[in-house]
C-alpha positions as CSV (number, residue, x, y, z in Angstrom):
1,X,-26.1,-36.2,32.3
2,X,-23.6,-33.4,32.1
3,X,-20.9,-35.3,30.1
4,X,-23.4,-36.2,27.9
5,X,-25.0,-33.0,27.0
6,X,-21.3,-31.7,26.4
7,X,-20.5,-35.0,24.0
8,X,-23.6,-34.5,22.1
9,X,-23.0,-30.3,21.9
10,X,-19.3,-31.7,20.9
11,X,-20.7,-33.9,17.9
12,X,-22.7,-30.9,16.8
13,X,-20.3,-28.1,16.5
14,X,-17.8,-31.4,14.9
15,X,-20.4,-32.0,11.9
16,X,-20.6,-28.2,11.4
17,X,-16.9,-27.8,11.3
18,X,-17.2,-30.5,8.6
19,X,-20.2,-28.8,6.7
20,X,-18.4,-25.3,7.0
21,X,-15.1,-26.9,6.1
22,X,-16.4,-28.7,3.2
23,X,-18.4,-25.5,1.7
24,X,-15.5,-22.8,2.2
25,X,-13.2,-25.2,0.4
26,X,-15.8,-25.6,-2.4
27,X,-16.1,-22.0,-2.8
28,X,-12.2,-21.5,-3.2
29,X,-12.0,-24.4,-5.4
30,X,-14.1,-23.3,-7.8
31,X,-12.8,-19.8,-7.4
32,X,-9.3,-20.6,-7.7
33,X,-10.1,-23.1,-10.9
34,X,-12.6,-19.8,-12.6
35,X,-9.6,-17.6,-11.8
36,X,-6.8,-19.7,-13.3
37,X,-9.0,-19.6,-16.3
38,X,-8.7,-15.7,-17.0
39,X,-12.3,-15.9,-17.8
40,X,-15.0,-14.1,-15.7
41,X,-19.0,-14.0,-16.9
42,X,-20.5,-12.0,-13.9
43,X,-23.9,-13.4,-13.5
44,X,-22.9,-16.6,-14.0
45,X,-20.7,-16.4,-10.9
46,X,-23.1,-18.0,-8.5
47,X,-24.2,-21.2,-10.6
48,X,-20.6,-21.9,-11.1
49,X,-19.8,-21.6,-7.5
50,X,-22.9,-23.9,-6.8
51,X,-22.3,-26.2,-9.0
52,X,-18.6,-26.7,-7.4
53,X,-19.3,-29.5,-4.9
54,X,-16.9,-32.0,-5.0
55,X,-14.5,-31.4,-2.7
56,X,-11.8,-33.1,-0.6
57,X,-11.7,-32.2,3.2
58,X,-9.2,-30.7,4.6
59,X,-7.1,-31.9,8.1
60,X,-6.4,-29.9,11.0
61,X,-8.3,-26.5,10.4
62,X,-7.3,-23.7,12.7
63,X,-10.7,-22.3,13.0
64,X,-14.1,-23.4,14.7
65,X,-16.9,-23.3,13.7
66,X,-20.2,-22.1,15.2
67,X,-23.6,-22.5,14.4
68,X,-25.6,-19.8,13.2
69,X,-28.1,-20.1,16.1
70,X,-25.1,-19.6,18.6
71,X,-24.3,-16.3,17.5
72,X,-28.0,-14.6,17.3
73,X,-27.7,-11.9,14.7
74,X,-29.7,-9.0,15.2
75,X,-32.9,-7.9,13.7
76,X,-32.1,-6.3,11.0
77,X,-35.2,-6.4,8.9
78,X,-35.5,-2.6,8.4
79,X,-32.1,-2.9,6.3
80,X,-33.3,-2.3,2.7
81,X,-31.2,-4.1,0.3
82,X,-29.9,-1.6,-1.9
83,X,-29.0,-2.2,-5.5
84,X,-26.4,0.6,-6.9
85,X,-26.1,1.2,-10.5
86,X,-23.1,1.1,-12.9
87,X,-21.1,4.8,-13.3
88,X,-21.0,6.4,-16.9
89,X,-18.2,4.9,-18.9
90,X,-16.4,7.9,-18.7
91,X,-15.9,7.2,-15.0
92,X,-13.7,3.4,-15.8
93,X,-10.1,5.2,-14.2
94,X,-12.3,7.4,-11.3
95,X,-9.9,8.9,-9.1
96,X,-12.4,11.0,-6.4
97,X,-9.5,12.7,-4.8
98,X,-7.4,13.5,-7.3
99,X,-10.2,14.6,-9.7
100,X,-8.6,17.0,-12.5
101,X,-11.7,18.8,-12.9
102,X,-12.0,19.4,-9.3
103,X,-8.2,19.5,-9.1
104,X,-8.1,22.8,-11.4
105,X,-10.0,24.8,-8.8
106,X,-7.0,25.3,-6.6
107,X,-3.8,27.1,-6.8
108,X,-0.8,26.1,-8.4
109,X,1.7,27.4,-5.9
110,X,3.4,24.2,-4.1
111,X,1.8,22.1,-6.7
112,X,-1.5,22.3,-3.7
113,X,-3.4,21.6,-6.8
114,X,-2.1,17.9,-7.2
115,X,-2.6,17.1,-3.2
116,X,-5.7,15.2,-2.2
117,X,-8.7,17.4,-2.6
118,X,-11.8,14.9,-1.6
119,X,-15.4,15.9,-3.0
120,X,-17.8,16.0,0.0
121,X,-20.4,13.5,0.9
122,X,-23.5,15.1,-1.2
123,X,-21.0,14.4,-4.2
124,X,-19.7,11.2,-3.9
125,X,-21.2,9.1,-7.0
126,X,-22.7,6.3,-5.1
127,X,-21.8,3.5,-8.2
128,X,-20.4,1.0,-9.5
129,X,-17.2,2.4,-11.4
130,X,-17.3,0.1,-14.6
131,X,-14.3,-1.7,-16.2
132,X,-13.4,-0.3,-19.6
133,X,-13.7,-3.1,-22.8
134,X,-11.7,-5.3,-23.0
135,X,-10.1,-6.0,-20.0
136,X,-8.7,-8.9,-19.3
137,X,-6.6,-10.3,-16.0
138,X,-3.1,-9.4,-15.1
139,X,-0.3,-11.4,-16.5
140,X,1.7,-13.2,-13.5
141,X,4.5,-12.1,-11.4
142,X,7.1,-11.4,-12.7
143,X,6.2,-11.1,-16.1
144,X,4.2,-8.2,-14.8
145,X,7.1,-6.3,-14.1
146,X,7.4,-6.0,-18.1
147,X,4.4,-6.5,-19.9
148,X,0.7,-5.0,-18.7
149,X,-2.1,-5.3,-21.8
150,X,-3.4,-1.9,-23.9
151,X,-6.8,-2.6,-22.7
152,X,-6.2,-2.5,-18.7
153,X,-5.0,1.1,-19.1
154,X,-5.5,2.3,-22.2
155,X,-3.4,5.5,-22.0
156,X,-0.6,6.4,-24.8
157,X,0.7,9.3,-23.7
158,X,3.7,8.2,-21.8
159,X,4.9,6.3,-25.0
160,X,5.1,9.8,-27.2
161,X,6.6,11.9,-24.1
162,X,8.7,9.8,-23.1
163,X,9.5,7.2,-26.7
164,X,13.3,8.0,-26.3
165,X,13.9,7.4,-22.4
166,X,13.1,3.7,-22.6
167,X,10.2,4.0,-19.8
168,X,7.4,2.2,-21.7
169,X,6.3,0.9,-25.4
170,X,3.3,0.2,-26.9
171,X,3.8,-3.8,-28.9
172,X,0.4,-4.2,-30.8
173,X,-1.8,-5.2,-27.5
174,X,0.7,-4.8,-24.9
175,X,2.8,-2.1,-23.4
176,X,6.4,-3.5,-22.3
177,X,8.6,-1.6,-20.2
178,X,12.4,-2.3,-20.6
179,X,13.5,-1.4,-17.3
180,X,14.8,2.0,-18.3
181,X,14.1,5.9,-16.7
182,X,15.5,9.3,-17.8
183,X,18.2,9.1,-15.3
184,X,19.1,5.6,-16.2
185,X,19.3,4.7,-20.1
186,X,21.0,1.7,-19.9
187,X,19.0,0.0,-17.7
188,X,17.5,0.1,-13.6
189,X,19.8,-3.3,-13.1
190,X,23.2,-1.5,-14.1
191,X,21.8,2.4,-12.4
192,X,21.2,0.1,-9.1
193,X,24.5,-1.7,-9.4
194,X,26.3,1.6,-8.9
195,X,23.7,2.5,-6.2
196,X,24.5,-0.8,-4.7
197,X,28.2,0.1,-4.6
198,X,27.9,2.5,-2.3
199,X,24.8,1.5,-0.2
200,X,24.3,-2.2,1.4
201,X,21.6,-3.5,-0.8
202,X,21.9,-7.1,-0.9
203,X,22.4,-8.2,2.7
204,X,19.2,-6.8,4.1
205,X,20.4,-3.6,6.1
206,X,18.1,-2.0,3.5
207,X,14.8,-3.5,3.2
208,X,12.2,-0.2,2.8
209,X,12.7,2.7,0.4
210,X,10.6,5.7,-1.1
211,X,10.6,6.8,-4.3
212,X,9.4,10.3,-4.8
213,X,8.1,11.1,-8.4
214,X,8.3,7.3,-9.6
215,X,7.4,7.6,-12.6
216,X,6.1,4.5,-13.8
217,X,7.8,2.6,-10.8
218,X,10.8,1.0,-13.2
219,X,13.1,1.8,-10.0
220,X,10.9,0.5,-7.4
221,X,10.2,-2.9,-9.3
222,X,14.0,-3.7,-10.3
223,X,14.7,-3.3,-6.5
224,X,12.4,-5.9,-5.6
225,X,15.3,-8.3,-7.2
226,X,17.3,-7.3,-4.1
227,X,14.4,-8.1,-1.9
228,X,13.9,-3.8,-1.2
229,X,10.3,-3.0,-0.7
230,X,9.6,0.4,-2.6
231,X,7.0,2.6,-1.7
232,X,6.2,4.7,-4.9
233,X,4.5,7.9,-5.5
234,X,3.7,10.5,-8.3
235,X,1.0,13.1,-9.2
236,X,-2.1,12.1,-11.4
237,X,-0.9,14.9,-14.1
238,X,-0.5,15.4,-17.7
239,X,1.4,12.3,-17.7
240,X,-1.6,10.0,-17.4
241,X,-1.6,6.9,-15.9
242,X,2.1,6.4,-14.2
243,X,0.9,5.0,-11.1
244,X,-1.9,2.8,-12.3
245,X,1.0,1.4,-14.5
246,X,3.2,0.8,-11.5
247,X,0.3,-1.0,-9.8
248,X,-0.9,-2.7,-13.3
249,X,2.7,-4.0,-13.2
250,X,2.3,-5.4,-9.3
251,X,4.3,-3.1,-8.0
252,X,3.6,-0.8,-5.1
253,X,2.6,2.6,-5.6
254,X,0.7,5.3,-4.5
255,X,-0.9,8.9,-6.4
256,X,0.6,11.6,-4.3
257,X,3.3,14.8,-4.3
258,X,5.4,17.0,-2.3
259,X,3.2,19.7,-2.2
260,X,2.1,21.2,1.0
261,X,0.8,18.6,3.7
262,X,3.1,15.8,5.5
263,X,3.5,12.6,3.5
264,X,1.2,10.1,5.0
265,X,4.2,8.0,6.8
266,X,5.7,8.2,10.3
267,X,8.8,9.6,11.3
268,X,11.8,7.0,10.8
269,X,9.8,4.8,8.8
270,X,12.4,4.4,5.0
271,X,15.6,2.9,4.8
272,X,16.4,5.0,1.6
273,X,14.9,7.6,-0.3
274,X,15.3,8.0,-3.8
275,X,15.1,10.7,-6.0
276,X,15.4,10.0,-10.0
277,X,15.1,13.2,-12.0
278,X,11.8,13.9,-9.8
279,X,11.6,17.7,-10.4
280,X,11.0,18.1,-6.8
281,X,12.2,21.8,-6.0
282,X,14.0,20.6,-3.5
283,X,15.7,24.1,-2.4
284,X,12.4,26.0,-2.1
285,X,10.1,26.7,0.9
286,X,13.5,27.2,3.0
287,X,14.2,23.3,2.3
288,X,11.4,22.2,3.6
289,X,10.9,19.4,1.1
290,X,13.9,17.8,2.4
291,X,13.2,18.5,6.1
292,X,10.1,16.0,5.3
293,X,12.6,13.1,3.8
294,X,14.1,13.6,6.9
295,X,11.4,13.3,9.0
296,X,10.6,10.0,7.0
297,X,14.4,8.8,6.8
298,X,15.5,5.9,9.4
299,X,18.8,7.2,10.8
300,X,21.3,5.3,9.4
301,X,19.3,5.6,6.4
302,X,20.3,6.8,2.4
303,X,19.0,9.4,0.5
304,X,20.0,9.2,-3.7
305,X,19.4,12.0,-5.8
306,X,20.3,11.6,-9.5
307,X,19.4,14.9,-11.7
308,X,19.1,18.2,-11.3
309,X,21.7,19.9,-10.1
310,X,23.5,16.8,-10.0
311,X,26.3,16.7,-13.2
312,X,25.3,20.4,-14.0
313,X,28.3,20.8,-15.6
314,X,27.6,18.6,-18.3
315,X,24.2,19.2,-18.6
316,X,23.3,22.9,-18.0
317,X,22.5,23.8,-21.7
318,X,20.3,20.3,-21.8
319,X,18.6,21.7,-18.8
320,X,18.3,25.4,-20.7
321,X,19.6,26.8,-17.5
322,X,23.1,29.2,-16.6
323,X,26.0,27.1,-14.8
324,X,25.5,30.2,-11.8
325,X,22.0,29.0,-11.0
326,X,22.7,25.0,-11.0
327,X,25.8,25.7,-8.9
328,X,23.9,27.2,-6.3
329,X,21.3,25.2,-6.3
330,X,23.7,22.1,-5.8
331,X,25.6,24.0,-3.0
332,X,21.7,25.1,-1.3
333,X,21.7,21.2,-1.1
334,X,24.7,20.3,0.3
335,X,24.3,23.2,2.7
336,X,20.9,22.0,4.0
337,X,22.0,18.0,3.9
338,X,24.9,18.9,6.1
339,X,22.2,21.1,8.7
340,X,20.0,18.0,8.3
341,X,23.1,15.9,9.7
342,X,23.5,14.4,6.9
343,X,26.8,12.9,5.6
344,X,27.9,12.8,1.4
345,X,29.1,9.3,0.6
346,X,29.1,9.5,-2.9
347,X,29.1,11.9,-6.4
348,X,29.8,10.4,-9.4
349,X,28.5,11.5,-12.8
350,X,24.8,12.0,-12.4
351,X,24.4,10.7,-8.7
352,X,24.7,12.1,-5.3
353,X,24.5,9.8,-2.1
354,X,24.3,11.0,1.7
355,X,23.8,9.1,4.6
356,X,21.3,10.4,7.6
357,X,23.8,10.0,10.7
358,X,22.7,7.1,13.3
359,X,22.3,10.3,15.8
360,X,22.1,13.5,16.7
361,X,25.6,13.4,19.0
362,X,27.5,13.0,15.8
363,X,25.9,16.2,13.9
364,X,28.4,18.8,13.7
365,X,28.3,22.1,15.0
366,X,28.5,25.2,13.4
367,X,28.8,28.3,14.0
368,X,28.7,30.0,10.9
369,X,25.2,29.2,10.2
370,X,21.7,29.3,11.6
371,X,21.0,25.5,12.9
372,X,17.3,24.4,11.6
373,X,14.5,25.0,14.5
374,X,13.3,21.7,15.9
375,X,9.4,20.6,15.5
376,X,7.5,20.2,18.3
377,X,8.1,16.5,20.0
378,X,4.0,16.1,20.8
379,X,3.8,17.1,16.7
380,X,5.4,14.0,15.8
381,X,2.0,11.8,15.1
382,X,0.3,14.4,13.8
383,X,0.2,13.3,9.8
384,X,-2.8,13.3,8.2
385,X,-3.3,16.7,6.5
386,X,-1.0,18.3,8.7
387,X,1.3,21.4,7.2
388,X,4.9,20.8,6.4
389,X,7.0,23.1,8.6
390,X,10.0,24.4,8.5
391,X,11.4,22.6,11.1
392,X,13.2,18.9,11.9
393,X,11.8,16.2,13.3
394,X,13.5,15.8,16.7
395,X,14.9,12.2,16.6
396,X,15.1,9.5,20.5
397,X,18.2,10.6,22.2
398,X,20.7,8.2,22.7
399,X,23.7,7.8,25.6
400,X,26.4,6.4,23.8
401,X,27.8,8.1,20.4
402,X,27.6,4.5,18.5
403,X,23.8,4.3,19.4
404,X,21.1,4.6,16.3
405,X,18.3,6.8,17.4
406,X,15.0,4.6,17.9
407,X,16.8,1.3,18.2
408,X,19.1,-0.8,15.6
409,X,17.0,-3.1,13.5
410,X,17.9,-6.4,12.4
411,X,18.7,-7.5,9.0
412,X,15.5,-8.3,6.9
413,X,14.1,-11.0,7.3
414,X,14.8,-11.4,10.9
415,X,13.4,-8.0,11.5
416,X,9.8,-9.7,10.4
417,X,9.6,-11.5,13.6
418,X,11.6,-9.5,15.6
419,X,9.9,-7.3,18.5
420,X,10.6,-4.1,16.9
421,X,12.3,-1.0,18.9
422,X,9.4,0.7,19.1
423,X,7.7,-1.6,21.3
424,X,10.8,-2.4,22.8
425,X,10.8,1.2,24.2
426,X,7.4,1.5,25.0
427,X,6.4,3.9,22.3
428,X,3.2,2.1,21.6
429,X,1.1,2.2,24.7
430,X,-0.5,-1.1,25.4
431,X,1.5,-3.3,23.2
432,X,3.9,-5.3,24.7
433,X,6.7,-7.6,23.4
434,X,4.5,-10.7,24.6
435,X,1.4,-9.0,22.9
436,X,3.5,-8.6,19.9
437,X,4.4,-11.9,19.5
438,X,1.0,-13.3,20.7
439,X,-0.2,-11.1,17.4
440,X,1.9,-12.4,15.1
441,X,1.2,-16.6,16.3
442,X,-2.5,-15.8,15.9
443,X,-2.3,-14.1,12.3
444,X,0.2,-16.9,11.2
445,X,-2.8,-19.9,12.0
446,X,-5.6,-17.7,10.4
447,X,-3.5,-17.1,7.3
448,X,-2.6,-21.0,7.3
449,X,-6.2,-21.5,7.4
450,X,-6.7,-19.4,4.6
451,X,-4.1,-21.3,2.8
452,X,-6.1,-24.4,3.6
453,X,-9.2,-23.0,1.6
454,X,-7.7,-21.2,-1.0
455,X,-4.9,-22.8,-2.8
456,X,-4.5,-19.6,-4.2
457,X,-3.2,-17.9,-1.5
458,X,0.4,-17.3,-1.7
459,X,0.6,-18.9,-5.1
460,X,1.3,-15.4,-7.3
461,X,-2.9,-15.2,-8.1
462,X,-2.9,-11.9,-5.2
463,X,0.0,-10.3,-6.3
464,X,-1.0,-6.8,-5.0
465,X,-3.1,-6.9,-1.4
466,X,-4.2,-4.6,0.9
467,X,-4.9,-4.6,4.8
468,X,-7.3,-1.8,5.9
469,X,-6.6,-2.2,9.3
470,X,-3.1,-3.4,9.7
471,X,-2.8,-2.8,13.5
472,X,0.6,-4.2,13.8
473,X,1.2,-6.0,10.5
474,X,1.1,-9.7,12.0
475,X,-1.5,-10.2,8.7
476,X,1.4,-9.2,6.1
477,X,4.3,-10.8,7.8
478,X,2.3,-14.0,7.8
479,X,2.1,-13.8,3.8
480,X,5.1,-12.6,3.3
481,X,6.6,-14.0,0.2
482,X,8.4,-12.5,-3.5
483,X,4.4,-13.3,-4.7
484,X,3.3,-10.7,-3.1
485,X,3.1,-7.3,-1.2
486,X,0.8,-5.8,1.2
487,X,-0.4,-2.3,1.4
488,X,-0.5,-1.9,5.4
489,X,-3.2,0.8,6.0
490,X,-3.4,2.1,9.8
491,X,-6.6,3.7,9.8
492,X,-6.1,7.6,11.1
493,X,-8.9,6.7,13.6
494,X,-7.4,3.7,14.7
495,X,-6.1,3.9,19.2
496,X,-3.3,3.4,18.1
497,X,-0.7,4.3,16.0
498,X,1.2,1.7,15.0
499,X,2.5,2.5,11.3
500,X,6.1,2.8,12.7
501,X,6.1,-0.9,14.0
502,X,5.0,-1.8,10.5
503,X,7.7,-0.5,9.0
504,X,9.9,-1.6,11.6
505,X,9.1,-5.0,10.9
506,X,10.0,-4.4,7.0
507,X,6.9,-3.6,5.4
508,X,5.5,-0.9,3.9
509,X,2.2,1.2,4.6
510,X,0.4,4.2,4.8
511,X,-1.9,6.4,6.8
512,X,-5.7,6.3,5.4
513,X,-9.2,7.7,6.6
514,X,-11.4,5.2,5.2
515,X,-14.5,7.9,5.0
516,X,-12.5,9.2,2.3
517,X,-11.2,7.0,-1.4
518,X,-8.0,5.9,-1.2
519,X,-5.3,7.4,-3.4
520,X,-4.6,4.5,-6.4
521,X,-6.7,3.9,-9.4
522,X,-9.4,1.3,-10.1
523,X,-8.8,-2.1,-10.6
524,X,-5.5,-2.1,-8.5
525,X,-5.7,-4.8,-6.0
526,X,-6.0,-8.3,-6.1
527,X,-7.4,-9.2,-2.9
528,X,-8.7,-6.7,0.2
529,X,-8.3,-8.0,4.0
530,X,-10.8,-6.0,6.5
531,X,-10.5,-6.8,10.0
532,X,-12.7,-4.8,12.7
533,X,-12.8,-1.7,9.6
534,X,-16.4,-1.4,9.3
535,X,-16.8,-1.5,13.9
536,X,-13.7,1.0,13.5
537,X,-16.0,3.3,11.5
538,X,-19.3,2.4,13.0
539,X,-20.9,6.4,13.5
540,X,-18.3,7.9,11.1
541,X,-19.1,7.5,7.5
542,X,-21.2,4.8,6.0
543,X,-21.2,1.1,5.2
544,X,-21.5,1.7,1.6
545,X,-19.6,4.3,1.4
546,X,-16.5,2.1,2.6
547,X,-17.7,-0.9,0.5
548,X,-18.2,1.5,-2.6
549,X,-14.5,2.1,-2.7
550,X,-13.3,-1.5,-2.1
551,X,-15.1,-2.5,-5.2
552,X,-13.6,0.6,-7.0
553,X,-9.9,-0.6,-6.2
554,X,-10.5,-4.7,-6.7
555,X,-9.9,-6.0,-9.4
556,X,-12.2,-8.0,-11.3
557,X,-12.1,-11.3,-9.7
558,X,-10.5,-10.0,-7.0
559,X,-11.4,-11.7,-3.6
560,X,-12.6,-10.0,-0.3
561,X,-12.0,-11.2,3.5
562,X,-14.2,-8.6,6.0
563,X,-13.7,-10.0,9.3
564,X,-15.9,-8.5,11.9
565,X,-18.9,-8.9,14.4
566,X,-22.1,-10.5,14.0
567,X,-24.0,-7.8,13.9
568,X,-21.5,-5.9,11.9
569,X,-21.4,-8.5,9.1
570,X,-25.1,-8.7,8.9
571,X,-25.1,-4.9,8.4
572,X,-22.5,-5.5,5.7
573,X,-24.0,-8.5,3.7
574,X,-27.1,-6.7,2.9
575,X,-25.6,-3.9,1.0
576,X,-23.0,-6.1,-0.5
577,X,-25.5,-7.8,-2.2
578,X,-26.0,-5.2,-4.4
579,X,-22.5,-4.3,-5.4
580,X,-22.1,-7.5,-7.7
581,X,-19.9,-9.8,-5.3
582,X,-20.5,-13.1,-5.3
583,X,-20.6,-13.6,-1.2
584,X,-20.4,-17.1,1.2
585,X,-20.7,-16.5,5.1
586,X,-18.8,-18.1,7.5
587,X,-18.7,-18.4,11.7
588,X,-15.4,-18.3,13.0
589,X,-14.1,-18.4,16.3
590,X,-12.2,-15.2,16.7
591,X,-10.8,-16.2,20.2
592,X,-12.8,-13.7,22.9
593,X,-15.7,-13.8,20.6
594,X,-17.3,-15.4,17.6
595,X,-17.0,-13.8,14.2
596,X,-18.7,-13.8,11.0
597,X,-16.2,-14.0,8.5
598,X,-18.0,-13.0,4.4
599,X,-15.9,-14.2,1.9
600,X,-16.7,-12.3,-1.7
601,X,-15.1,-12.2,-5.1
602,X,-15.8,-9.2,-7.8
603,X,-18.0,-10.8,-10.5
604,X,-16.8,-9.1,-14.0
605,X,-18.5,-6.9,-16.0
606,X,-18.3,-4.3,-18.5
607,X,-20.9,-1.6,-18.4
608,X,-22.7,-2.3,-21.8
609,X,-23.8,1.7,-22.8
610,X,-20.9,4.0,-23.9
611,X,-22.2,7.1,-22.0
């Protein structure tokens, strides 16, 4: 009698896998044919979805499949389904914590007025930030890199200030951008060929890098060709719109500055820093600013400044300063590279090239000078809205004088897969190198599933994504491809910190509270990937507070995974209702437990009133 209750509970849960199977492909089918189209209708979402029914069944899914029944959501009947309204037009490139209104209330010293200043909770806007007229999808990786339409992000000003330093043009309905920078006229290819004499850029020693002051990112997305992920940053200033050009472009960026509070990366987390006429003050505050690249800087790892000081000689009268103050600005910086054990490798025309040393054995002593004071060691994952200090961040001691501090990594890509040195030594508490590698085979057969659903996936269509709670990256590695890049987010609430074995593994990332909007524009992500974010914040903020700002950073017809519990999904799909996704539930087997996986995709619309 046993066997053949388990047979008969076996055919069951088969003809749902082939129902939920047959549906979820359906869904993407559809989806993936209304995206290739460029076209989106918002309400008309759902009839085209429904009407998408003929579908072939795909072999050998990863996932099983539960029946509703089984996994007993809760009561929820008291949720009200909430409908939120459309923002003021005014409101289409809404960035809440880098408001300029709200930004010109604080002072201007250490540029504290272009750091993240976050309106509080009785001032959050609570709608729908409307796209602006016009908008239309994305062109394709890579023609990306060089063409994004007028309409997306509708902002001249870059073409005036900058018309003669090749950074962007406007052609009728389309800004191009030639690949060129104020440091770099005749091109990012031929500026990173002298780079790439001097630094190993093509054999994958060098896989991460930051870019302080991008710009409009022209550095970051010519190094992609050499397979370096570029982590991008600059102000929202008078200059509008240079990082929501990067990301328009598909390249990774981020609104931020040196101003006052740690960058929102661990220690020994870049293969390279870069510097490209930035303005950064770099000599002020004691050094400080560089004592932060540091902290940042792998050892082992590069650090390129091109600008001021650099070539003073030749360019002192440009710069409308005397050839006494550039020359001791330039020898401030060589002074504090050296303290910072940091060796010169290169000076040619307008660039300048040190090299971190592997470790702190091989820093040299002297005895002329005051040595920089150490940090605190228990101060080292303290990031988020922490002070800068002036002080270094103390680096793993090593035996032997050949050592690299922390662990050598392997070449990219082998580092993808490779336990990194950070779990190696037991830095992460509870993650193991089995655990690790357990990680990584379960995200590669849930992304394969994926795959299976959505032919989409990996195909170019989400060229910019973002992970909300990255953990240990095994999501991005799994995707990994020239289509694509993924913003690895390690919530600041999250057990554990485990940013530095992103990077580790060759990706890039960042340090986010999710009760707060994240630091990019609307409209700048293709697809969003929340696993466990909503149980993470469960007590802290609310539900539609987090979903708020996902739909402000998708894209139009951008797609949404939010993996979760039962009960947390069911929380989640009545609000989302009213947010104008167009949603399908599925029951997943999450192996300890069974999830409720909602898949959503942004329905387009333009807010018809002006006001």
């Amino acid at each position: 009698m046993g066997s053949k209750m388990n047979a008969s509970g076996r055919r069951t849960r088969n003809s749902i896998s082939i129902i939920f199977v047959v549906g979820l492909c359906c869904f993407f089918y559809v989806l993936g044919a209304w995206q290739k189209s460029g076209v989106g209708k918002g309400d008309s979402i759902a009839q085209i979805i429904n009407r998408g029914t003929d579908c072939t069944i795909l072999p050998n899914l990863i996932y099983q499949t539960h029946p509703p029944i089984e996994s007993s959501p809760p009561d929820d009947s008291n949720l009200k389904r909430k409908v939120f309204k459309p923002c003021a037009s005014r409101y289409s490139d809404y960035t809440p914590c880098q408001d300029q209104k709200r930004a010109m209330t604080f002072a201007r010293e250490n540029m504290i007025y272009r750091e993240r200043h976050c309106p509080p909770p009785s001032e959050k806007l609570r709608c729908l930030i409307p796209t602006p007229k016009g908008y239309v999808t994305p062109f394709p990786w890579p023609k990306s890199r060089d063409y994004v339409p007028y309409a997306n992000v509708p902002h001249k000003t870059l073409t005036v200030e900058k018309a003669v330093q090749n950074w962007v043009q406007l052609k009728g309905d389309v800004f191009k951008f030639p690949g060129g920078g104020t440091m770099f006229p005749q091109g990012a290819d031929a500026y990173i060929d002298e780079l790439a004499s001097v630094i190993p850029l093509s054999d994958g020693t060098v896989r991460t890098a930051l870019d302080t002051g991008c710009g409009v990112a022209s550095w970051g997305a010519y190094m992609l060709k050499r397979n370096v992920l570029t982590m991008s940053f600059a102000p929202r200033d008078s200059h509008e719109a240079q990082v929501h050009f990067a990301l328009e472009r598909g390249v990774p960026a981020v609104i931020g500055v040196l101003g006052t509070i740690r960058l929102p990366y661990p220690p020994r987390a870049f293969d390279m820093a870069h510097c490209s006429r930035c303005l950064i003050p770099w000599t002020s505050n004691g050094g400080m600013y560089m004592m932060e690249v540091d902290r940042v800087l792998r050892p082992g790892g590069y650090w390129v400044l091109s600008g001021p000081p650099i070539n003073w000689k030749t360019y002192f009268r440009t710069w409308n300063r005397s050839e006494e103050d550039l020359q001791k600005e330039q020898k401030r910086i060589e002074q504090m590279a050296e303290l910072l054990c940091w060796e010169k490798k290169y000076e040619r025309g307008d660039v300048a090239i040190w090299r971190k040393k592997i470790n702190s054995n091989l820093c040299r002593k002297r005895n002329n000078v005051v040595p920089i004071t150490m940090c605190p060691a228990d101060e080292e994952g303290n990031i988020w809205y922490n002070k800068m200090k002036l002080c270094r961040t103390p680096i793993p001691v090593v035996e032997r004088i050949d050592q690299v501090s922390g662990g050598k990594l392997k070449k990219f890509p082998q580092r993808l897969f490779s336990v990194p040195p950070r779990i190696v030594e037991g830095d992460v508490d509870g993650v193991t190198a089995r655990s690790f590698e357990e990680d990584s085979s379960l995200w590669k057969k849930r992304v394969n599933a994926y795959k299976k659903v959505n032919k989409e996936f990996g195909s170019g269509r989400y060229r910019n994504i973002m992970d909300m709670n990255a953990v240990l990256g095994s999501f991005a590695a799994a995707i990994e491809s020239s289509n694509s890049w993924v913003m690895n987010v390690v919530p600041t609430v999250s057990p554990k910190d485990t940013l530095g074995v992103v990077f580790e593994r060759g990706l890039i990332g960042i340090y986010h509270d999710w009760c707060e909007a994240f630091s990019t524009y609307p409209r700048t992500y293709d697809l969003i990937h929340a696993d466990g974010v909503f149980s993470l914040y469960e007590n802290r903020c609310e539900i539609e507070d987090i979903l708020l700002e996902m739909d402000r950073i998708l894209r139009p017809e951008g797609a949404v995974l939010i993996r979760d519990t039962i009960e947390i999904i069911n929380k989640v799909k009545k609000i989302v209702d009213g947010v104008r996704w167009t949603v399908k539930m599925t029951y997943l087997d999450g192996g300890s437990s069974v999830e409720e996986v909602l898949v959503a995709v942004k329905q387009n619309w333009v807010r018809e009133s002006s006001t």
